[in-house]
C-alpha positions in Angstrom: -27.7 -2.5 18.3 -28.7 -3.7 15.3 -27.6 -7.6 13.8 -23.7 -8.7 12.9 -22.3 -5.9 13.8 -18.6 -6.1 15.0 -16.2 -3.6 17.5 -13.0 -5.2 17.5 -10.3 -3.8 20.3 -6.9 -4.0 20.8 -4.4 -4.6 24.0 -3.7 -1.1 25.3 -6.1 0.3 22.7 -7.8 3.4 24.3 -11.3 5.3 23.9 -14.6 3.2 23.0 -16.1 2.6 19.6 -19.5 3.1 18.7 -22.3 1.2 16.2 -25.7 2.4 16.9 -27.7 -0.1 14.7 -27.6 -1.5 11.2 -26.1 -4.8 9.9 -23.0 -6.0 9.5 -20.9 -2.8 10.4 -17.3 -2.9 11.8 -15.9 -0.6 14.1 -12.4 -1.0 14.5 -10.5 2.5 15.0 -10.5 4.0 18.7 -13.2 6.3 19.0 -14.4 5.3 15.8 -18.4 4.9 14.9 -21.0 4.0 12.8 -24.6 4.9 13.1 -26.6 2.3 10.9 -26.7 1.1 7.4 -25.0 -2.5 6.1 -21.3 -3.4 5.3 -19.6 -0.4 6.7 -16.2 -0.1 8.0 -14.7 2.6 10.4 -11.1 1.4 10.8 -8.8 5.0 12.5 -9.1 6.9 15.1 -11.7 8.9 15.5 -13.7 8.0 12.1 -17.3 8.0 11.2 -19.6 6.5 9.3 -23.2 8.0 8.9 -24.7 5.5 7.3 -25.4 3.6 3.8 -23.8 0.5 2.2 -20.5 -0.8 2.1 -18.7 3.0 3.1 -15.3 3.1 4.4 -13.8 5.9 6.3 -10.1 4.6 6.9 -7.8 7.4 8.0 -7.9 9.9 11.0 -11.2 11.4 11.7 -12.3 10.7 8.1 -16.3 10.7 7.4 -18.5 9.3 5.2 -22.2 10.3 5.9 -23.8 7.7 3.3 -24.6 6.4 0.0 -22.7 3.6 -1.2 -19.3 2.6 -1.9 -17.5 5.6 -1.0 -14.3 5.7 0.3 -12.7 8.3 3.0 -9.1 7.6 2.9 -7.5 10.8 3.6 -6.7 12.6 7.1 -9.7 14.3 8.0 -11.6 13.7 4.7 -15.4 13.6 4.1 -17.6 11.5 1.3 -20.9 13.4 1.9 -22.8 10.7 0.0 -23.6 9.4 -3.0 -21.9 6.2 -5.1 -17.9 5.4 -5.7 -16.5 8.1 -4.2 -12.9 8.7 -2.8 -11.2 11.1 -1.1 -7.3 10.4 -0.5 -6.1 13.8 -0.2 -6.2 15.1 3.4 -9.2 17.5 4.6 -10.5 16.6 1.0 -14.3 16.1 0.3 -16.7 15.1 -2.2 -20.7 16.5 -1.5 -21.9 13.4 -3.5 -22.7 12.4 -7.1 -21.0 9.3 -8.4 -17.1 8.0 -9.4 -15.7 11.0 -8.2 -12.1 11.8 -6.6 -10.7 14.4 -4.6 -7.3 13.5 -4.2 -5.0 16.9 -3.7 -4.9 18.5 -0.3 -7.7 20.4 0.2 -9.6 19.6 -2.8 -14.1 19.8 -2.9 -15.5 17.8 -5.9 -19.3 19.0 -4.7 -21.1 16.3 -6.9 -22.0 15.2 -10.8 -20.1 12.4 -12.4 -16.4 11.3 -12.7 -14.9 14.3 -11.7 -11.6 14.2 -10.4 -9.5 17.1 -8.4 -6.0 16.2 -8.4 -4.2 19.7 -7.6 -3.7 20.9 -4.0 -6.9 23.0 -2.9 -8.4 22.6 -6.0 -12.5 22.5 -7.0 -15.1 21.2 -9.3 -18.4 22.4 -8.6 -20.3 19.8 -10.4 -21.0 18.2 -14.2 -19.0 15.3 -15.9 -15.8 14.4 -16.8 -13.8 17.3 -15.3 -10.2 17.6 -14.2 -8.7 19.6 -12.0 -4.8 18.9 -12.2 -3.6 22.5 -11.0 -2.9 23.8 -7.6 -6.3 26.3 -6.8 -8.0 25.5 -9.7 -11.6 25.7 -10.4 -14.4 24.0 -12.8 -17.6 25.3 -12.3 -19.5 22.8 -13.7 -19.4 21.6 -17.7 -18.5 18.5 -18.9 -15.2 17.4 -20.0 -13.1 20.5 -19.5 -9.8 20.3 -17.5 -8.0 23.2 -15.6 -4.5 22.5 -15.5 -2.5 25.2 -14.8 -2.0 26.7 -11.2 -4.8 28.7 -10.5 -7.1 28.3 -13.6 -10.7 28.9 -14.2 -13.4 27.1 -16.7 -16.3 28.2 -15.7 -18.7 25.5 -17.5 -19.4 24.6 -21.2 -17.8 21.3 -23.1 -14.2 20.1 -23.9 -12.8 24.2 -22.8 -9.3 23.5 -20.8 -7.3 26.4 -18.9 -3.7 25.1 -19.1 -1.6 27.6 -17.7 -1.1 29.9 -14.5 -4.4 32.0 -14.0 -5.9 31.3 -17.4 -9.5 31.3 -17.9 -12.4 29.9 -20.2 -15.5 31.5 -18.9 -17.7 28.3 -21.2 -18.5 27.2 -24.6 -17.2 24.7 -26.6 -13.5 23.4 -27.6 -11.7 26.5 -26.2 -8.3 27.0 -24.9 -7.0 29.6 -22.7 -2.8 28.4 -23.1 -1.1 31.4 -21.9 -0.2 33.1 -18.8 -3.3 35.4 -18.0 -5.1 34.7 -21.0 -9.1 34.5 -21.5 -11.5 32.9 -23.9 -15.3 33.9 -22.3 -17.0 31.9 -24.4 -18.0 30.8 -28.2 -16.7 27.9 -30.1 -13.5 27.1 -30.9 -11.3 29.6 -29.5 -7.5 29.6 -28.3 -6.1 32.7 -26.5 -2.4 32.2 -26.5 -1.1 35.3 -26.1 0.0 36.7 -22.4 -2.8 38.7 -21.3 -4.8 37.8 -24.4 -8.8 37.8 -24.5 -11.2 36.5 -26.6 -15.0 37.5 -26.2 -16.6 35.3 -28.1 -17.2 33.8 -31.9 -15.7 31.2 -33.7 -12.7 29.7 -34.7 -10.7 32.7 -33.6 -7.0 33.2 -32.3 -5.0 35.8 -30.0 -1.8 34.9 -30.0 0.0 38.5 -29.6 0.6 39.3 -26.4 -2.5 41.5 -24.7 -4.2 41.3 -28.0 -7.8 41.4 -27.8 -10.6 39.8 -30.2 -14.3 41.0 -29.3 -16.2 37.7 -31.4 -16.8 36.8 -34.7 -15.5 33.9 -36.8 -11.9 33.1 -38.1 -10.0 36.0 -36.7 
Protein backbone atom coordinates (compact mmCIF):
# COMPACT_ATOMS: atom_id res chain seq x y z
CA UNK A 1 0.00 0.00 0.00
CA UNK A 2 0.66 3.27 0.27
CA UNK A 3 2.64 5.66 -2.64
CA UNK A 4 6.60 5.12 -3.77
CA UNK A 5 7.17 2.53 -1.89
CA UNK A 6 9.98 0.05 -2.95
CA UNK A 7 10.73 -4.08 -2.07
CA UNK A 8 13.64 -4.81 -3.91
CA UNK A 9 14.62 -8.80 -4.20
CA UNK A 10 17.46 -10.66 -5.07
CA UNK A 11 18.30 -13.98 -7.23
CA UNK A 12 17.99 -16.79 -4.73
CA UNK A 13 16.91 -14.30 -2.11
CA UNK A 14 14.41 -16.23 0.20
CA UNK A 15 11.29 -15.17 2.51
CA UNK A 16 9.03 -11.99 1.41
CA UNK A 17 9.25 -8.42 2.52
CA UNK A 18 6.61 -6.46 3.74
CA UNK A 19 5.43 -2.40 3.54
CA UNK A 20 2.00 -1.97 4.77
CA UNK A 21 1.49 1.73 3.64
CA UNK A 22 3.30 5.04 3.90
CA UNK A 23 5.48 6.78 1.34
CA UNK A 24 8.57 6.29 -0.01
CA UNK A 25 9.63 3.23 2.23
CA UNK A 26 12.28 0.60 1.07
CA UNK A 27 12.20 -2.78 2.00
CA UNK A 28 15.20 -4.51 0.99
CA UNK A 29 16.31 -7.29 3.65
CA UNK A 30 14.51 -10.84 3.42
CA UNK A 31 11.77 -10.88 5.74
CA UNK A 32 12.22 -7.42 6.31
CA UNK A 33 9.13 -4.77 6.84
CA UNK A 34 7.88 -1.60 7.29
CA UNK A 35 4.48 -0.59 8.38
CA UNK A 36 3.94 3.16 7.31
CA UNK A 37 5.47 6.45 7.74
CA UNK A 38 7.96 8.34 4.83
CA UNK A 39 11.66 7.68 3.92
CA UNK A 40 12.24 4.51 5.83
CA UNK A 41 14.68 1.86 5.08
CA UNK A 42 14.68 -1.85 6.25
CA UNK A 43 17.79 -3.30 4.62
CA UNK A 44 18.77 -7.20 6.77
CA UNK A 45 17.07 -9.92 7.41
CA UNK A 46 14.46 -9.95 9.36
CA UNK A 47 14.27 -5.97 10.23
CA UNK A 48 11.54 -3.74 11.08
CA UNK A 49 10.44 -0.51 10.91
CA UNK A 50 7.31 0.71 12.82
CA UNK A 51 6.92 3.73 11.46
CA UNK A 52 8.08 7.60 11.36
CA UNK A 53 10.55 9.50 9.06
CA UNK A 54 13.62 8.64 7.50
CA UNK A 55 14.43 5.49 10.24
CA UNK A 56 16.82 2.86 9.41
CA UNK A 57 17.00 -0.51 10.85
CA UNK A 58 20.16 -2.06 9.00
CA UNK A 59 21.42 -5.20 10.71
CA UNK A 60 19.74 -8.56 11.70
CA UNK A 61 16.38 -8.24 13.15
CA UNK A 62 17.05 -4.70 14.24
CA UNK A 63 13.85 -2.33 14.97
CA UNK A 64 13.02 0.97 14.93
CA UNK A 65 9.33 1.64 16.09
CA UNK A 66 9.37 5.51 15.01
CA UNK A 67 10.25 9.02 15.34
CA UNK A 68 12.77 10.36 13.16
CA UNK A 69 16.18 9.82 12.09
CA UNK A 70 17.04 7.00 14.21
CA UNK A 71 19.34 4.43 13.32
CA UNK A 72 19.28 0.53 14.32
CA UNK A 73 22.58 -0.72 13.26
CA UNK A 74 23.43 -3.33 15.65
CA UNK A 75 22.37 -7.21 15.69
CA UNK A 76 19.10 -7.32 17.15
CA UNK A 77 18.98 -3.65 18.22
CA UNK A 78 15.95 -1.42 18.91
CA UNK A 79 15.41 2.65 18.49
CA UNK A 80 12.01 2.83 20.37
CA UNK A 81 11.48 6.33 18.93
CA UNK A 82 12.22 9.63 19.20
CA UNK A 83 14.98 11.94 16.99
CA UNK A 84 18.89 10.94 16.03
CA UNK A 85 19.25 7.98 17.63
CA UNK A 86 21.66 5.04 17.13
CA UNK A 87 22.14 1.83 18.38
CA UNK A 88 25.51 -0.04 17.04
CA UNK A 89 26.06 -2.32 19.77
CA UNK A 90 24.29 -5.60 19.40
CA UNK A 91 20.82 -6.28 21.45
CA UNK A 92 21.42 -2.50 22.33
CA UNK A 93 18.35 -0.01 22.58
CA UNK A 94 17.49 3.43 23.15
CA UNK A 95 13.47 4.09 24.61
CA UNK A 96 13.53 7.48 22.80
CA UNK A 97 14.66 11.09 23.50
CA UNK A 98 16.99 12.72 21.14
CA UNK A 99 21.07 12.34 19.88
CA UNK A 100 21.47 9.42 21.82
CA UNK A 101 23.85 6.26 21.44
CA UNK A 102 23.92 2.90 22.73
CA UNK A 103 26.82 1.47 21.35
CA UNK A 104 28.33 -1.38 23.91
CA UNK A 105 26.72 -4.75 23.85
CA UNK A 106 23.87 -4.81 25.70
CA UNK A 107 23.62 -1.19 26.50
CA UNK A 108 19.66 0.78 27.24
CA UNK A 109 19.91 4.62 26.95
CA UNK A 110 15.93 4.85 28.04
CA UNK A 111 15.57 8.51 26.76
CA UNK A 112 16.69 12.51 27.55
CA UNK A 113 19.30 14.09 25.41
CA UNK A 114 22.78 13.14 24.17
CA UNK A 115 23.46 10.43 26.21
CA UNK A 116 25.79 7.96 25.12
CA UNK A 117 26.53 4.22 26.61
CA UNK A 118 29.67 3.06 25.44
CA UNK A 119 30.60 0.04 27.94
CA UNK A 120 29.29 -3.41 27.40
CA UNK A 121 25.77 -3.81 29.29
CA UNK A 122 25.81 -0.54 30.35
CA UNK A 123 22.71 2.10 31.23
CA UNK A 124 21.57 5.61 31.42
CA UNK A 125 18.17 6.01 32.61
CA UNK A 126 17.51 9.40 31.23
CA UNK A 127 18.84 13.39 31.60
CA UNK A 128 21.60 15.11 29.39
CA UNK A 129 24.91 14.77 28.63
CA UNK A 130 25.75 11.44 30.33
CA UNK A 131 28.41 8.83 29.68
CA UNK A 132 28.60 5.56 30.28
CA UNK A 133 32.20 4.34 29.31
CA UNK A 134 32.42 1.28 31.84
CA UNK A 135 31.34 -2.26 31.46
CA UNK A 136 27.75 -2.43 33.82
CA UNK A 137 27.66 0.86 34.50
CA UNK A 138 24.69 2.96 35.49
CA UNK A 139 23.50 6.80 35.28
CA UNK A 140 20.37 7.33 36.64
CA UNK A 141 19.51 10.35 35.22
CA UNK A 142 21.52 13.99 35.86
CA UNK A 143 23.16 15.80 33.48
CA UNK A 144 26.67 15.71 32.57
CA UNK A 145 27.97 13.01 34.89
CA UNK A 146 29.99 10.06 33.39
CA UNK A 147 30.51 6.51 34.92
CA UNK A 148 33.61 5.15 33.88
CA UNK A 149 34.87 2.56 35.69
CA UNK A 150 33.48 -1.07 35.45
CA UNK A 151 30.48 -1.30 37.34
CA UNK A 152 29.93 2.27 38.59
CA UNK A 153 26.99 4.18 39.84
CA UNK A 154 25.92 8.07 39.64
CA UNK A 155 22.73 8.17 40.57
CA UNK A 156 21.70 11.76 39.20
CA UNK A 157 22.78 15.38 40.03
CA UNK A 158 25.36 17.59 37.75
CA UNK A 159 29.10 17.14 36.55
CA UNK A 160 29.40 13.87 39.59
CA UNK A 161 31.67 11.08 37.69
CA UNK A 162 32.32 7.43 39.15
CA UNK A 163 35.70 6.49 37.62
CA UNK A 164 36.74 3.43 39.06
CA UNK A 165 35.51 -0.30 39.63
CA UNK A 166 32.19 -0.13 41.71
CA UNK A 167 32.40 3.46 42.74
CA UNK A 168 29.43 5.46 43.38
CA UNK A 169 28.08 9.13 43.46
CA UNK A 170 24.63 8.82 44.73
CA UNK A 171 24.03 13.00 43.19
CA UNK A 172 24.87 16.50 43.68
CA UNK A 173 27.18 18.57 42.21
CA UNK A 174 31.08 18.31 40.96
CA UNK A 175 31.74 15.08 42.92
CA UNK A 176 34.13 12.30 42.43
CA UNK A 177 34.02 8.86 43.68
CA UNK A 178 38.09 7.85 42.18
CA UNK A 179 38.76 4.75 44.15
CA UNK A 180 38.04 1.26 44.23
CA UNK A 181 34.65 0.96 46.29
CA UNK A 182 34.52 4.44 47.21
CA UNK A 183 31.15 6.69 47.79
CA UNK A 184 30.27 10.40 47.64
CA UNK A 185 26.08 10.37 48.31
CA UNK A 186 25.72 13.65 47.65
CA UNK A 187 26.69 17.53 48.46
CA UNK A 188 29.01 19.72 46.46
CA UNK A 189 32.23 19.20 45.70
CA UNK A 190 33.36 16.09 47.06
CA UNK A 191 36.14 13.50 46.04
CA UNK A 192 36.31 10.08 47.92
CA UNK A 193 39.61 8.60 46.98
CA UNK A 194 40.32 6.34 49.46
CA UNK A 195 39.48 2.45 48.96
CA UNK A 196 36.34 1.91 50.65
CA UNK A 197 35.99 5.61 51.42
CA UNK A 198 32.54 7.45 51.98
CA UNK A 199 31.39 10.77 51.93
CA UNK A 200 27.80 11.75 53.17
CA UNK A 201 27.44 14.88 52.21
CA UNK A 202 28.75 18.75 52.55
CA UNK A 203 31.16 20.59 50.81
CA UNK A 204 34.45 20.75 49.53
CA UNK A 205 35.46 17.68 51.51
CA UNK A 206 38.07 14.74 50.90
CA UNK A 207 38.53 10.98 52.08
CA UNK A 208 41.49 9.92 50.83
CA UNK A 209 42.58 7.22 53.62
CA UNK A 210 41.57 4.15 52.94
CA UNK A 211 37.82 3.17 54.57
CA UNK A 212 37.88 6.64 56.06
CA UNK A 213 34.59 8.02 56.49
CA UNK A 214 33.33 11.85 56.42
CA UNK A 215 29.55 12.27 57.58
CA UNK A 216 29.03 16.24 55.69
CA UNK A 217 30.11 19.43 56.40
CA UNK A 218 32.51 21.77 54.60
CA UNK A 219 36.33 21.53 53.90
CA UNK A 220 37.18 18.39 55.68
Amino acid sequence: GGRCNVIETFVGQAGDSTISGGKSNTASGINSTISGGKSNTASNCGSTVGGGYSNIACSLSDTVGGGDNNTAKGSSSTVGGGSNNTTSGGSSTVGGGSNNIASGSGDTVGGGMENCAYGDFSTIGGGRGNCAYGCRSTISGGKSNTACGNSSTVGGGQSNTASVYSSTVGGGYGNGASSNCSTVSGGKINTASGYYSTISGGAFNTASSNRSTIGGGGFN
